[in-house]
Backbone as CSV, one residue per row, in Angstrom:
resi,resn,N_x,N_y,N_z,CA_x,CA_y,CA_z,C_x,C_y,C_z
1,UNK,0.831,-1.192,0.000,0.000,0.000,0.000,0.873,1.253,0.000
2,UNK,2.037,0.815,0.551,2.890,2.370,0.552,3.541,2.610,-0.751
3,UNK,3.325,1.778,-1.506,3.860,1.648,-2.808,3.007,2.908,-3.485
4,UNK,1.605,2.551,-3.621,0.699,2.832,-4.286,0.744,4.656,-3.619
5,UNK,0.941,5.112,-2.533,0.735,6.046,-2.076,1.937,7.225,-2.666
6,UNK,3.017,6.311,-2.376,4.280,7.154,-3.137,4.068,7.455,-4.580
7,UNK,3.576,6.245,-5.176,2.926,6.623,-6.940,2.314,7.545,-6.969
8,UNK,1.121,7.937,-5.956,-0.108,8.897,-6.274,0.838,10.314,-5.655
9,UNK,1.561,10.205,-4.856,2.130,11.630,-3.978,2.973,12.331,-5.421
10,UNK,4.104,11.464,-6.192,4.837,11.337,-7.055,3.796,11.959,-8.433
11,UNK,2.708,11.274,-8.947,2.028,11.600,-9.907,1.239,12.853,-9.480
12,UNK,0.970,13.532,-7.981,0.340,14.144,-7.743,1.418,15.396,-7.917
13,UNK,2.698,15.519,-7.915,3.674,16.491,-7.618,3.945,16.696,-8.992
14,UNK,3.797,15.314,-10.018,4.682,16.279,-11.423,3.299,16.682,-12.315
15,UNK,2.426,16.356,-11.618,1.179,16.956,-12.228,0.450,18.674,-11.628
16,UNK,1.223,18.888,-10.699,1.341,20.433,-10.196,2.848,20.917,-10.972
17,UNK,3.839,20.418,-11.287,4.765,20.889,-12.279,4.331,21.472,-13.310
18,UNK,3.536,20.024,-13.773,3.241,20.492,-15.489,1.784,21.538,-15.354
19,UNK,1.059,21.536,-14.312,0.156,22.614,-13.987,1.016,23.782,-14.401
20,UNK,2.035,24.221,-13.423,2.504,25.356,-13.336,3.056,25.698,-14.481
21,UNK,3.898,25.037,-14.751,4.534,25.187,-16.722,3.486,25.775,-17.526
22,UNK,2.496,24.512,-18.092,1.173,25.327,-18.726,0.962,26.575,-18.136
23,UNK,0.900,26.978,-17.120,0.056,28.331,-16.804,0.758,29.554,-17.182
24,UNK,1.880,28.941,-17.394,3.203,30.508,-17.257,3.341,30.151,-18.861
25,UNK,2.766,29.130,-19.626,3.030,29.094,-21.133,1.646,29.843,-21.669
26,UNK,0.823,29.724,-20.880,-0.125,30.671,-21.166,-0.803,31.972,-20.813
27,UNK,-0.091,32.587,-19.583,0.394,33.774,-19.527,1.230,34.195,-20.287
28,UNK,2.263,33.681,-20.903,3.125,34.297,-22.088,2.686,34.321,-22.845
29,UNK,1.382,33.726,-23.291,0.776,33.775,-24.982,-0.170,35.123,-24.442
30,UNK,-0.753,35.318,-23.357,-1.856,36.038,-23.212,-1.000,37.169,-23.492
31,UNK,0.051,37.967,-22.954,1.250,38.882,-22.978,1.206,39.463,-24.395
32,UNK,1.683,38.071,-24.876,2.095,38.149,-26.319,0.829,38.879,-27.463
33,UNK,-0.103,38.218,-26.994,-1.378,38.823,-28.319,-1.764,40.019,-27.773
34,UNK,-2.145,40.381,-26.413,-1.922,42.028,-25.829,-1.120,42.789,-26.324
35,UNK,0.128,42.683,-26.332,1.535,43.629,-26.885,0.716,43.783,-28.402
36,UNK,0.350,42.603,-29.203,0.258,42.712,-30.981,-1.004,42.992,-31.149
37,UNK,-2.213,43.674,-30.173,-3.097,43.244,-30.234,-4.105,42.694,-31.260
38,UNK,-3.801,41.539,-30.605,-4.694,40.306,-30.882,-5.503,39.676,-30.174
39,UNK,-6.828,39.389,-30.316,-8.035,38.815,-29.867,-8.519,38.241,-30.747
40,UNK,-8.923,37.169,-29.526,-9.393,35.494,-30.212,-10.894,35.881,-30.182
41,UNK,-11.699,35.474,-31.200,-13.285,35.467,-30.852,-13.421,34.239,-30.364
42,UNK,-14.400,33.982,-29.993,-15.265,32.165,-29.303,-15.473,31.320,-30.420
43,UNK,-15.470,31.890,-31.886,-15.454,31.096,-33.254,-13.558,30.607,-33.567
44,UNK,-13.012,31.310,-32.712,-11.762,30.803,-33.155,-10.897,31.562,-33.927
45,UNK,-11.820,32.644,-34.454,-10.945,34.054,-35.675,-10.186,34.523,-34.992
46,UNK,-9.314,34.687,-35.182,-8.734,36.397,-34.708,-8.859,37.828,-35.216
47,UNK,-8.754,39.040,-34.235,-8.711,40.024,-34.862,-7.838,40.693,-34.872
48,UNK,-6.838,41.576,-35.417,-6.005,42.413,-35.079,-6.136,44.013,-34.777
49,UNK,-5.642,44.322,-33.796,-5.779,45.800,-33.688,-3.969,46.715,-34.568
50,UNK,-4.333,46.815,-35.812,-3.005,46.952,-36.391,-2.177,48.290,-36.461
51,UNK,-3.045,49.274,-35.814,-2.102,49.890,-35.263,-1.617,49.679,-33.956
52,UNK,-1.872,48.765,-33.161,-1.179,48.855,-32.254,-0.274,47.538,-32.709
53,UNK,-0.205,46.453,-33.257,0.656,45.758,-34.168,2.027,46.095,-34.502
54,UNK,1.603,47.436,-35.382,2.786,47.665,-36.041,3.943,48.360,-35.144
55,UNK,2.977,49.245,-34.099,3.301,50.520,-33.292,4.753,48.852,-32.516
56,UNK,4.371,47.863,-32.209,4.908,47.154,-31.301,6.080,46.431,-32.237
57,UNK,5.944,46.515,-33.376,6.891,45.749,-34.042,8.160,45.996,-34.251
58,UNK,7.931,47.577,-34.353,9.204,48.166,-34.314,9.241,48.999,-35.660
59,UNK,10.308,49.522,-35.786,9.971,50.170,-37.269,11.498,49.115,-38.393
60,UNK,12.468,48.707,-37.745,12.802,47.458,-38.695,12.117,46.138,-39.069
61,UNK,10.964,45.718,-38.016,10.154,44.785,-38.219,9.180,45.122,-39.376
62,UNK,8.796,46.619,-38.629,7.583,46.880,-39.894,8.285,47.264,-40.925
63,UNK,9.658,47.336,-41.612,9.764,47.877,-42.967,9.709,46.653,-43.480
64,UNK,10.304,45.382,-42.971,10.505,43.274,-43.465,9.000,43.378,-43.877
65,UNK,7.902,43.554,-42.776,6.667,43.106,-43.384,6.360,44.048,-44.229
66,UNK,6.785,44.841,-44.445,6.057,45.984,-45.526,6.599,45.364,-46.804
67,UNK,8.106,44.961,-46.684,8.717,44.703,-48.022,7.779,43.393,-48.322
68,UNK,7.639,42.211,-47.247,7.125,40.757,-47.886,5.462,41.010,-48.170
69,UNK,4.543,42.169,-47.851,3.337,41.964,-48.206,3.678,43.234,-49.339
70,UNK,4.488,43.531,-50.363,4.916,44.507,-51.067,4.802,42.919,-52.427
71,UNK,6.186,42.291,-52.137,6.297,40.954,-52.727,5.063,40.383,-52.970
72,UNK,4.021,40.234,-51.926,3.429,39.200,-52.107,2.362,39.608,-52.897
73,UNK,1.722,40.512,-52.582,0.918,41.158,-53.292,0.898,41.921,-54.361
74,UNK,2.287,42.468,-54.403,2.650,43.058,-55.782,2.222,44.673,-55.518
75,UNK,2.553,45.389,-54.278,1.841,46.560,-54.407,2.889,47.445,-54.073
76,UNK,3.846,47.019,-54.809,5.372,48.510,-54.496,4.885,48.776,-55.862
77,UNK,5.270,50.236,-55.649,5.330,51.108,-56.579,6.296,51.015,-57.701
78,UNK,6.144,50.934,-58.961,7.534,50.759,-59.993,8.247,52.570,-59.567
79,UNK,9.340,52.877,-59.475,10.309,53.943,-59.673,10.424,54.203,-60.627
């Protein structure tokens, strides 16, 4: 029986580990879509708030995405 008790104390301790892990992996995601704002609807979409996006990206981040949705879309200007 003391077998069985050390199993459950043991399974009961790395299962408050991996509690705590998850929680601080999902406080960092919550962080993360705040800073870019991003919100999840209950359908699963997201929305972006893109000025505050870009405002967070930086302005070398936002010139990369400016150049790859420039590329992708084809909407730079010819010179």
């Amino acid at each position: 029986m003391s077998d069985w008790m050390e199993r459950a104390q043991s399974a009961e301790a790395r299962l408050a580990t991996l509690k705590q892990a998850n929680d601080a992996v999902l406080e960092k995601w919550r962080v993360f879509k705040a800073n870019f704002g991003i919100k999840e609807k209950s359908s699963g979409d997201i929305e972006i708030d893109f000025d505050k996006f870009v405002q967070n990206l930086g302005v070398e981040n936002a010139l990369e995405l400016k150049q790859i949705i420039d590329q992708e879309y084809g909407t730079k200007k010819a010179s």
